[in-house]
N, C-alpha and C positions, 0 to 999 in steps of 0.2 A: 504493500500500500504506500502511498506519498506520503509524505512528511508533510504537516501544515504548522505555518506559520500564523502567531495569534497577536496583531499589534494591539495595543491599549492607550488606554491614557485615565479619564477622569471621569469613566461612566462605568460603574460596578454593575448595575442592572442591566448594562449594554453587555457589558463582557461576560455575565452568566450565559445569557441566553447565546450569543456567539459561539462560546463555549462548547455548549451543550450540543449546538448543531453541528460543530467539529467533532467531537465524540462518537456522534450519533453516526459520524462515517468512519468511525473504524480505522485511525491512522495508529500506524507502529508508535510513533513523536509526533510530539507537538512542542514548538516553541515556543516560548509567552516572553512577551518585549512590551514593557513596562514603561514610558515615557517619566520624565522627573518631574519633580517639584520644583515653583515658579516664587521667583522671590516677592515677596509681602503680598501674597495673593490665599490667604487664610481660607477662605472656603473653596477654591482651585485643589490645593495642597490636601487638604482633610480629604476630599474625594478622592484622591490620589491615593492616600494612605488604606483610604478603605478598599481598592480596588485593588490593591497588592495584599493585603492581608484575606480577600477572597481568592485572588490566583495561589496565595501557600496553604489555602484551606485547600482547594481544589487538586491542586498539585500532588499533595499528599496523600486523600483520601484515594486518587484513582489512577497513583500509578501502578494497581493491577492492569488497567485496562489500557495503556499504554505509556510510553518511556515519557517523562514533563522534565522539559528544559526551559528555565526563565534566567531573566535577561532583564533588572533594575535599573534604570538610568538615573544618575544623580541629580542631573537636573533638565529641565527643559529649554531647547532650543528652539523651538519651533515644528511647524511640520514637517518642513523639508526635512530638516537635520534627524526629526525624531524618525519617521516613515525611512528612510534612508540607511541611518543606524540599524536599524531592526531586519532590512534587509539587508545588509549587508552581514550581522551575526550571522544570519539561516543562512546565507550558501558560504559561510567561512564553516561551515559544517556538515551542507547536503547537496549534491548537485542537481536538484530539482526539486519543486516541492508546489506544493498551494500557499497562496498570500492571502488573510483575512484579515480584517480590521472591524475594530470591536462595533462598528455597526451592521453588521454583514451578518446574514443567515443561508448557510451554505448547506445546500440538499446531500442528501448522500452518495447520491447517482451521478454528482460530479466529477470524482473521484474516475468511475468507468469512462466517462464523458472523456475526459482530457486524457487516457490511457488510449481511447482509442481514434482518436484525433491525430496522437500522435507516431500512432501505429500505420497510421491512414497516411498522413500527410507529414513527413519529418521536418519539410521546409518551416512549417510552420513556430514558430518564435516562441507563440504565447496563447493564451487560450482563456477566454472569457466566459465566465461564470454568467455575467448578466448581458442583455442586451439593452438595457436601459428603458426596458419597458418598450420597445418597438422592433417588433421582427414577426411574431403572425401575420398583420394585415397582409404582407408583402410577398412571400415562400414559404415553401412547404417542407422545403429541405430541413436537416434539420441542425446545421450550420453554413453558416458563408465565410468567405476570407474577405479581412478588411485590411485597410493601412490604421484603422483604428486600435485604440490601447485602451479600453473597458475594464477597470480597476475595480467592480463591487466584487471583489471573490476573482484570481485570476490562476494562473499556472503558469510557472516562466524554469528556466534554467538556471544554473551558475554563467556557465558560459553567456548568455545574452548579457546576463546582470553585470557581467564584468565588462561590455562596452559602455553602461550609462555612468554619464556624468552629470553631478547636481548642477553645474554652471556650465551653459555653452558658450565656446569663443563667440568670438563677433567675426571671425574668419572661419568656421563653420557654417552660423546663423547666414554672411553674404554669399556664400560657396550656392548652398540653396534656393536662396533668392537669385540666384544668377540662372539656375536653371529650371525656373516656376513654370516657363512657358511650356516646357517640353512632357510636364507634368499632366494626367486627366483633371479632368473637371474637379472633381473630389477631393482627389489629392492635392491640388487649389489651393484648396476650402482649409484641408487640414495643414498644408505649409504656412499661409500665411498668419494660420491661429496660434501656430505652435510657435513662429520667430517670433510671434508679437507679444505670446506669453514669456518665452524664454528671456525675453530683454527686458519685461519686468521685472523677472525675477535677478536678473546681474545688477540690475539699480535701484536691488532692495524695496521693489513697490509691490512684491506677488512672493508671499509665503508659499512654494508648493513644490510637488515634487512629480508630476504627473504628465507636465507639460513636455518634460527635458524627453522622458519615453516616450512620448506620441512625437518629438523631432525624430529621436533614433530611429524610428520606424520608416517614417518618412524618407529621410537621408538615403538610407542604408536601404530601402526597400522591401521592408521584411512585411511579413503578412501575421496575423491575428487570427483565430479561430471565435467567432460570435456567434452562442447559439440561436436557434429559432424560440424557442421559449426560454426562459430566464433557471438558473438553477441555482438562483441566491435570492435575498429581497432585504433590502437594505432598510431600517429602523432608525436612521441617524438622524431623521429632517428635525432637528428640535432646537435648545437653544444653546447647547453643549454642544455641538457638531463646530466642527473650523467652518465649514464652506457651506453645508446644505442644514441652515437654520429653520426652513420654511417648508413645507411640503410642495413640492412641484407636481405638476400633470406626471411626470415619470413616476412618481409613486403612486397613482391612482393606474396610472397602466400596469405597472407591474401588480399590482395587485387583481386589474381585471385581465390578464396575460395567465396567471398562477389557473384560472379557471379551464383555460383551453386543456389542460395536463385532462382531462375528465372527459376529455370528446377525442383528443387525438393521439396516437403514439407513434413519435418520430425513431426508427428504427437506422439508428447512425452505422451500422454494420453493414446495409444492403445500399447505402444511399450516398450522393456526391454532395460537395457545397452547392450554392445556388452563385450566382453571377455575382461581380462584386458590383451591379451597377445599383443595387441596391440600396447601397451604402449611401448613396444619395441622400434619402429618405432617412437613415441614420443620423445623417448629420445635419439636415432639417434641426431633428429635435432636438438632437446636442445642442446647437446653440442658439437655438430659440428658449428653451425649457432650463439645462441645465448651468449653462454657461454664459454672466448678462454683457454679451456683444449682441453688437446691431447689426442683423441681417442686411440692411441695407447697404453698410459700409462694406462687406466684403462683394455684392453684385455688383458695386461700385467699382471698384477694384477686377474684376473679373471682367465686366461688359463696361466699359467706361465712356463716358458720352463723349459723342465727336464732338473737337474745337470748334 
């Protein structure tokens, strides 16, 4: 079975129930990575402390049930820094494995899911737990390949993880930008979000660590496995969450997306991906929903009015 990896920080009710749906798949290890404590931040810190005192309850009572490796960080840096650190422990220990984060509820069937994705398709990088709430309407298959990097629940390597870097040059970021035109439509879409994000984040305006992957993808050319139905359902939109404080349309899809499991069974063993023109429609919602850029400015950019 894979090794999962179990990030945290400052939600104990979040990281139970995470937990539990990691368990509930049957991994040999599990690692648990513990973000720090934030200076003069008294009710931050107290949740911290309680959510480490439930991972050595946890830890304890059930490694019958498989091997608990944790990982305390003294203090907190940030997302990047934290998200980062924590994967960077798991592959200085396993060459492949599941990434969770404590808002994440990961089905069990994912586990075969990414075994056989990658049995299927070796080219493939990385392999998505969630589709963010949009892949029914569209195919029946029951994955697609994308240039996209879907992080609710995912499946990656050592070897991939060892190309990413938290900061990209500015002599990478124009490497890219030099060769946009030659890029599809889509891929467009996702170059110019990912340079725009990455340069945030080098000028200290964008905490994140998510953007710098969806450039390596890009860049480098590498493909994503995204299911057709979702095999995670994320629980984080609240006011603890870094980036998704608010409930978006993508949590009401994924939750009416969980419904189709009742009516369909996508059979990944007899079946191909579906086209990646798909992905279009992925990335609609992406940055309509999830992410607040204006759709307009990037058609601007793409279809740009004659002088």
């Amino acid at each position: 079975m894979l090794p999962y990896l179990l990030i945290c920080w400052q939600r104990p009710s979040h990281t139970l129930r995470a937990y539990e749906h990691i368990i509930n798949c049957k991994p040999h290890e599990i690692y648990i990575f513990c973000d720090g404590f934030k200076e003069d931040e008294v009710d931050i810190n107290n949740r911290v402390r309680q959510t480490r005192e439930l991972i050595e309850s946890l830890s304890t009572c059930n490694q019958h049930l498989c091997t608990h490796h944790t990982n305390f960080a003294s203090s907190s840096n940030g997302c990047c820094e934290g998200v980062t650190s924590a994967i960077d422990w798991f592959f200085s220990n396993v060459e492949m494995g599941i990434i969770v984060e404590d808002d994440i509820l990961i089905r069990p069937d994912f586990t075969h899911f990414c075994k056989a994705i990658i049995s299927r398709n070796p080219s493939v990088k990385l392999v998505s737990a969630s589709n963010n709430g949009f892949g029914y309407p569209l195919y029946w298959n029951p994955y697609r390949l994308s240039r996209n990097t879907l992080i609710w629940g995912w499946f990656t390597t050592k070897s991939l993880w060892a190309l990413y870097e938290k900061q990209i040059s500015e002599y990478r970021l124009q490497e890219l930008e030099s060769r946009i035109s030659s890029l599809s439509l889509v891929e467009k879409l996702y170059a110019r979000y990912a340079i725009e994000k990455c340069r945030e984040v080098n000028a200290g305006l964008l905490d994140t660590w998510d953007c710098q992957l969806l450039f390596l993808f890009i860049e480098r050319g590498f493909l994503s496995a995204i299911p057709t139905i979702s095999y995670s359902e994320n629980i984080g939109f609240d006011m603890f969450a870094t980036h998704t404080t608010k409930l978006s349309f993508s949590f009401y899809m994924l939750k009416l997306q969980a419904l189709f499991r009742f009516f369909i069974s996508l059979d990944i063993s007899s079946s191909s991906p579906c086209s990646r023109a798909s992905d279009i429609m992925d990335w609609l919602l992406y940055i309509l929903v999830l992410k607040p850029v204006s759709l307009r400015r990037y058609v601007n950019q793409l279809l740009p009015l004659p002088k």
